[in-house]
Backbone as a printed PyTorch tensor [residue, N CA C, xyz], in Angstrom:
tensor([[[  0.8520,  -1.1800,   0.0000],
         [  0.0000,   0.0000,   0.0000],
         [  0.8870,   1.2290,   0.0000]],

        [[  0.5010,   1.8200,  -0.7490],
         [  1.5560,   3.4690,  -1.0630],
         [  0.3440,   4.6940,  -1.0290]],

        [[  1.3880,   5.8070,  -0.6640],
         [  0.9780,   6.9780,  -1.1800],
         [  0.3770,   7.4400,  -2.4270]],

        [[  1.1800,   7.1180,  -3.2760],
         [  0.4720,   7.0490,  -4.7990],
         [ -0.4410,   6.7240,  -5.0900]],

        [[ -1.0260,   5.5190,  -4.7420],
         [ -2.2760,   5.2440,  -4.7710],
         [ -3.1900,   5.5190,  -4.3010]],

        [[ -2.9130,   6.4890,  -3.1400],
         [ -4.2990,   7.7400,  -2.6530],
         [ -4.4290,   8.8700,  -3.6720]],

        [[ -2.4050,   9.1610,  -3.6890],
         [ -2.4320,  10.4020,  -4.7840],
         [ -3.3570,  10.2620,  -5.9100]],

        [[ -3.3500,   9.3040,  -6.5150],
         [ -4.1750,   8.5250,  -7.5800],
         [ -5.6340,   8.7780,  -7.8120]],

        [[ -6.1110,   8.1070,  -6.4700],
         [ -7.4860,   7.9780,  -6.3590],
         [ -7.7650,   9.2540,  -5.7650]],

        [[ -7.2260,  10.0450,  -5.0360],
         [ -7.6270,  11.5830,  -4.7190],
         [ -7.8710,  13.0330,  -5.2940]],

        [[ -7.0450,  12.9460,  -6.3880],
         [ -5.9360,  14.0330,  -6.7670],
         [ -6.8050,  15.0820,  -6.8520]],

        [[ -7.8920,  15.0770,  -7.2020],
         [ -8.8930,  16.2850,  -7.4010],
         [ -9.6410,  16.5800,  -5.9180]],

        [[ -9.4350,  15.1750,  -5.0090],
         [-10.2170,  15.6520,  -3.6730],
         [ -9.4880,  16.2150,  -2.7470]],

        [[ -7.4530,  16.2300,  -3.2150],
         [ -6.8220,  16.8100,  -2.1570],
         [ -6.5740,  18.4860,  -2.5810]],

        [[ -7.2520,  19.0120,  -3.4440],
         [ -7.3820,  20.6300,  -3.7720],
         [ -8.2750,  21.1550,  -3.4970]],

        [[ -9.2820,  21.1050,  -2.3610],
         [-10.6750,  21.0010,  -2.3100],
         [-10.4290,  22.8480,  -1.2930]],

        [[-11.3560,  23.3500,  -1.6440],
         [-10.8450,  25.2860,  -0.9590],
         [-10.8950,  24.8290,   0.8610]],

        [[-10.3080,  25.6570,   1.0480],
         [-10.1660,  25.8660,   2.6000],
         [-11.1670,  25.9340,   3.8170]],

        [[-11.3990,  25.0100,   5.0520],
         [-12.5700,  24.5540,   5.8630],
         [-13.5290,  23.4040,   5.1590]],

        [[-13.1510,  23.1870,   3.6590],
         [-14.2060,  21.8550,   3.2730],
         [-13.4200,  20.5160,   3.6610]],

        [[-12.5020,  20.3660,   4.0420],
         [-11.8870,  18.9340,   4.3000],
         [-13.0490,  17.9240,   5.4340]],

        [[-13.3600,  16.9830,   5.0740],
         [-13.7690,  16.1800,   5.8310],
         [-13.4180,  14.6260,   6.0540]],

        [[-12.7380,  14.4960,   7.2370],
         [-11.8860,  13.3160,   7.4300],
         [-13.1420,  12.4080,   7.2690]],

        [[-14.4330,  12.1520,   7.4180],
         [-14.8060,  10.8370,   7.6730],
         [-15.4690,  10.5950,   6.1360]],

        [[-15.4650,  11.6210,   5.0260],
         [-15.2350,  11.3240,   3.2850],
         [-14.3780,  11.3810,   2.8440]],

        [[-12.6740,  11.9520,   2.9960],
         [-11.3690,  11.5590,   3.1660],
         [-11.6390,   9.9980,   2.8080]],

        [[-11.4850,   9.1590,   3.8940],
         [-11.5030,   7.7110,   4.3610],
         [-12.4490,   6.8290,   3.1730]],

        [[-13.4730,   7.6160,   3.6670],
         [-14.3450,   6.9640,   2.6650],
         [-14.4900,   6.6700,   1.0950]],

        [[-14.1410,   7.8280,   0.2420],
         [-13.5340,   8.0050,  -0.9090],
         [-12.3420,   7.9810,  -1.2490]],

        [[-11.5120,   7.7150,  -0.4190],
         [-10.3080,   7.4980,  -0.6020],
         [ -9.9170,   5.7440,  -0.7210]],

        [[-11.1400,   4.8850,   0.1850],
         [-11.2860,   3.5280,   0.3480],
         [-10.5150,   3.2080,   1.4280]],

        [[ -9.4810,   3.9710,   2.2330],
         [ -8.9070,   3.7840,   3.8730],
         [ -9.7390,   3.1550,   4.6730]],

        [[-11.1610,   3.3590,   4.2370],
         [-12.1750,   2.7860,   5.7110],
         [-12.7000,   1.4460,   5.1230]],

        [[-12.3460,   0.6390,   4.2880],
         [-12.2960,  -0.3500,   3.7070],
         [-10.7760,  -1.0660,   3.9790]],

        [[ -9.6350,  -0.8670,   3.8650],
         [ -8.8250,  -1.4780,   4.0180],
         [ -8.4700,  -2.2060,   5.1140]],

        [[ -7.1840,  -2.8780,   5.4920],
         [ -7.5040,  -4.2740,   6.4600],
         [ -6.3210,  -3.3710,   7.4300]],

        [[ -6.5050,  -3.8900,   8.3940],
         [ -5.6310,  -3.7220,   9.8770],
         [ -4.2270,  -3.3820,   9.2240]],

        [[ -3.6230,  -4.1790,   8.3820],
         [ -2.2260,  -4.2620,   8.3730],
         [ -2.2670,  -2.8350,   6.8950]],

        [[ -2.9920,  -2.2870,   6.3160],
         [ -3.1050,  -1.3000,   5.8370],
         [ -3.0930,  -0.1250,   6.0990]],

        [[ -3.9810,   0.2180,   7.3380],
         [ -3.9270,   0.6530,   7.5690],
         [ -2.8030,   1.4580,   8.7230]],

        [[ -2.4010,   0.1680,   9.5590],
         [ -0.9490,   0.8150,  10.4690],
         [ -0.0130,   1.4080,   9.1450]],

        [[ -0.1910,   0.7220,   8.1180],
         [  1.3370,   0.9850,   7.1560],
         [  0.6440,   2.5700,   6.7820]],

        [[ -0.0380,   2.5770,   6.8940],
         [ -0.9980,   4.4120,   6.1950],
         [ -0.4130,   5.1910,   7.8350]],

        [[ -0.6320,   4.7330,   9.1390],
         [ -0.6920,   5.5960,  10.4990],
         [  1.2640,   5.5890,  10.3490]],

        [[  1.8270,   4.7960,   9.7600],
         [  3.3310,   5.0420,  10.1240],
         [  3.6190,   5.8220,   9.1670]],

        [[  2.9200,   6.3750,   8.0100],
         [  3.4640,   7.3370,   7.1320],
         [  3.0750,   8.9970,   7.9060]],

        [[  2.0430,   8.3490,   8.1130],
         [  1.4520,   9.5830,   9.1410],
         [  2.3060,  10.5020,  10.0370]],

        [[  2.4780,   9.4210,  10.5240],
         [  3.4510,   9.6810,  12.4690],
         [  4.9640,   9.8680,  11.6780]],

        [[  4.9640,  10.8850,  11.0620],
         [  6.3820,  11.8160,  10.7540],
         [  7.7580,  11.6290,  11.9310]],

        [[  7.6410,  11.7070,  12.9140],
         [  8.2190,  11.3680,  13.8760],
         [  8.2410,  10.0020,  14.7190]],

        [[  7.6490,   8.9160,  14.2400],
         [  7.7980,   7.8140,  14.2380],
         [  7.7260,   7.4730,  15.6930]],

        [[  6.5970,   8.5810,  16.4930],
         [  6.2250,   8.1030,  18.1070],
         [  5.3080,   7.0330,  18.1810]],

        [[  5.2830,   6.6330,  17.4050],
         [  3.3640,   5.3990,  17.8450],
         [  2.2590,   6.3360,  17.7930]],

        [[  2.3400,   7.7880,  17.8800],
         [  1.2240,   8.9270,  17.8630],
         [  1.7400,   9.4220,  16.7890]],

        [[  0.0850,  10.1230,  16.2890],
         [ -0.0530,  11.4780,  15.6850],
         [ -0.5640,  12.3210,  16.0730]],

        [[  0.0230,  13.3730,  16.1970],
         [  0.0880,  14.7870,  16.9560],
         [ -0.7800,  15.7780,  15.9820]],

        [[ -1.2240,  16.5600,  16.5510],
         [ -1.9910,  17.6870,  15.7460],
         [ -0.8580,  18.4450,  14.8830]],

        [[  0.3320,  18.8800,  15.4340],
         [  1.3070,  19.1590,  14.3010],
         [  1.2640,  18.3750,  12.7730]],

        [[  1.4690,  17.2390,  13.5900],
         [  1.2090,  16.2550,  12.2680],
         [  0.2860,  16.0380,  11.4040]],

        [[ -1.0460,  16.0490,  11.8770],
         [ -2.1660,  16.4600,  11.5700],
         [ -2.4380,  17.2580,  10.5780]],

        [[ -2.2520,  18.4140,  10.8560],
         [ -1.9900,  19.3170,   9.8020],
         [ -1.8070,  19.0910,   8.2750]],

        [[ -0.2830,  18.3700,   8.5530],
         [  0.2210,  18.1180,   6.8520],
         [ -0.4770,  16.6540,   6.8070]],

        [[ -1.5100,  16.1820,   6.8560],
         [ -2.0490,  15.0870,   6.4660],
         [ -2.1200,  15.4870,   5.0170]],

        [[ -2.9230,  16.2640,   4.2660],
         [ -3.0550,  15.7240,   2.6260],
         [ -1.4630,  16.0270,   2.0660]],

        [[ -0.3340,  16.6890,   2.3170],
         [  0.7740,  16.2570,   2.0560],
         [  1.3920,  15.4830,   2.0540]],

        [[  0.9060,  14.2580,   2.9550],
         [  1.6690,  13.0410,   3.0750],
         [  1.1770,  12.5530,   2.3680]],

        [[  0.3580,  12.7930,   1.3460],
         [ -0.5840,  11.8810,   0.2260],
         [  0.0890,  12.8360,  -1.1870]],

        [[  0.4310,  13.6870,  -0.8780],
         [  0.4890,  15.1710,  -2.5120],
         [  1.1670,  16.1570,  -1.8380]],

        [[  2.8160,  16.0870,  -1.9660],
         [  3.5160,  17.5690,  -1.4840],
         [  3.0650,  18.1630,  -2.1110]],

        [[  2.2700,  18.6710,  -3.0030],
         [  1.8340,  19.9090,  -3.4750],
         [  0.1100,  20.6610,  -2.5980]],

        [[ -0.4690,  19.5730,  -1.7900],
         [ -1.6770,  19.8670,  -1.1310],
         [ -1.4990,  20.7640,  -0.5130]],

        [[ -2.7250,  21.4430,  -0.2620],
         [ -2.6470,  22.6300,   1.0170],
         [ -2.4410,  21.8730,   2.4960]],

        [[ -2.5480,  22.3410,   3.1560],
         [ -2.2910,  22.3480,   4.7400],
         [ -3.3560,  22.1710,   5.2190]],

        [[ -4.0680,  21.7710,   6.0300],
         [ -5.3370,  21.8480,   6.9930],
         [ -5.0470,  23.3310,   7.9790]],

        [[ -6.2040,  23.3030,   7.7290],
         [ -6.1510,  24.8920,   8.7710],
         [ -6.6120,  24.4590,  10.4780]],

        [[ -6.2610,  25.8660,  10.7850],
         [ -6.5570,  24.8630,  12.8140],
         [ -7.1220,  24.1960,  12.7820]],

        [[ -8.5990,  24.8680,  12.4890],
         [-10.0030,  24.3390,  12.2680],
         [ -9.8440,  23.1590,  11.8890]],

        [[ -9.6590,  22.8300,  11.0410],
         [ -9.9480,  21.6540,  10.5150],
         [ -9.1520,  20.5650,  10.9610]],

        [[ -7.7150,  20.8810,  11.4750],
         [ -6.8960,  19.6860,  12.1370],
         [ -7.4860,  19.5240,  13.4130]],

        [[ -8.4720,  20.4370,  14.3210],
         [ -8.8960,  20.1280,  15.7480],
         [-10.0900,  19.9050,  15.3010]],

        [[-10.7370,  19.8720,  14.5160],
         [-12.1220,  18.8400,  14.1670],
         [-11.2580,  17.6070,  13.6460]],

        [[-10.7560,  17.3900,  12.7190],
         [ -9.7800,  16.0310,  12.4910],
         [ -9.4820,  15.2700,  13.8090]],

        [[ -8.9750,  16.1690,  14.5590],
         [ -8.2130,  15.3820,  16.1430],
         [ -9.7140,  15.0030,  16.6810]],

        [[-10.0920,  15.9360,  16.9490],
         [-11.2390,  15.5730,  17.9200],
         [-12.4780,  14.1670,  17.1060]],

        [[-12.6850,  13.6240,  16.4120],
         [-12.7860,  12.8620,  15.5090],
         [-12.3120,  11.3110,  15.6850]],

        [[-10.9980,  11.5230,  15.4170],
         [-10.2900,  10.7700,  15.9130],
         [ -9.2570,  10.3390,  16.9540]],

        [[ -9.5330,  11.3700,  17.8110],
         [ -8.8110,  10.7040,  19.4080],
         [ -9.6140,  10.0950,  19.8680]],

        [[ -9.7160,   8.6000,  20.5800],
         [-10.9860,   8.5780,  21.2790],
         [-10.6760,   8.2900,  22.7260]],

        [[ -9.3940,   8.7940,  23.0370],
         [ -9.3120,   9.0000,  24.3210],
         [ -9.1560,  10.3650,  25.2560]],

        [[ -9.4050,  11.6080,  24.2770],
         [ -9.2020,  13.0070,  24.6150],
         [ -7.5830,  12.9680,  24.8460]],

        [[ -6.7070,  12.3780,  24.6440],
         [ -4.7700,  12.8820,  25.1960],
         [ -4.5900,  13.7710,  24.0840]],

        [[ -5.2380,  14.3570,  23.2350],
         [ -4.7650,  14.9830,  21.5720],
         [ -3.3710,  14.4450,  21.0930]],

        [[ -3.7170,  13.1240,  21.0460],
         [ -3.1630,  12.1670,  19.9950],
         [ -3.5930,  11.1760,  19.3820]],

        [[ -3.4910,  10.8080,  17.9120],
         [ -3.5950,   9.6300,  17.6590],
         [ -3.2550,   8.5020,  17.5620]],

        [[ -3.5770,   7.6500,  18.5860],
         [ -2.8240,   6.1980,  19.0510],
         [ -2.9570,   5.2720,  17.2920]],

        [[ -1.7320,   4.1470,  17.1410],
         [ -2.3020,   3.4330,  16.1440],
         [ -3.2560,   2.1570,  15.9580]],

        [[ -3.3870,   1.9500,  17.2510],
         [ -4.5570,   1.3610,  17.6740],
         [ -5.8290,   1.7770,  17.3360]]])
């Protein structure tokens, strides 16, 4: 499983204007929320830039870059709706569990 192959299947959904990002059609159209356990850690270790077992809201941020260095950035907004989303333990991180 690669990058490219989101780049691929995304490329028009990672230019989308600023505050429309939505992680839980992200996943969905992207086919992430279909893929199997061992897919998905290999997607959370591209993630976790710093290679803690977490992803950090820093990190967060450059999520559609880790799919398209050319993507925009997530704005606060949208990386603390992203976090909040997906932490489901409130620590503002994402475990790969």
């Amino acid at each position: 499983f690669s990058c490219s192959y989101l780049k691929k299947e995304q490329s028009s959904f990672l230019w989308l204007a600023p505050e429309s990002f939505n992680c839980k059609k992200f996943f969905e159209t992207s086919g992430l929320a279909k893929k199997s356990p061992t897919d998905v850690k290999n997607v959370f270790k591209i993630l976790d830039n710093d290679q803690s077992g977490y992803i950090e809201e820093e990190e967060l941020q450059f999520f559609l870059q880790r799919f398209d260095a050319e993507a925009r950035t997530l704005s606060m907004n949208e990386t603390k709706k992203f976090m909040q989303a997906a932490d489901g333990d409130g620590d503002g991180m994402i475990g790969a569990e």
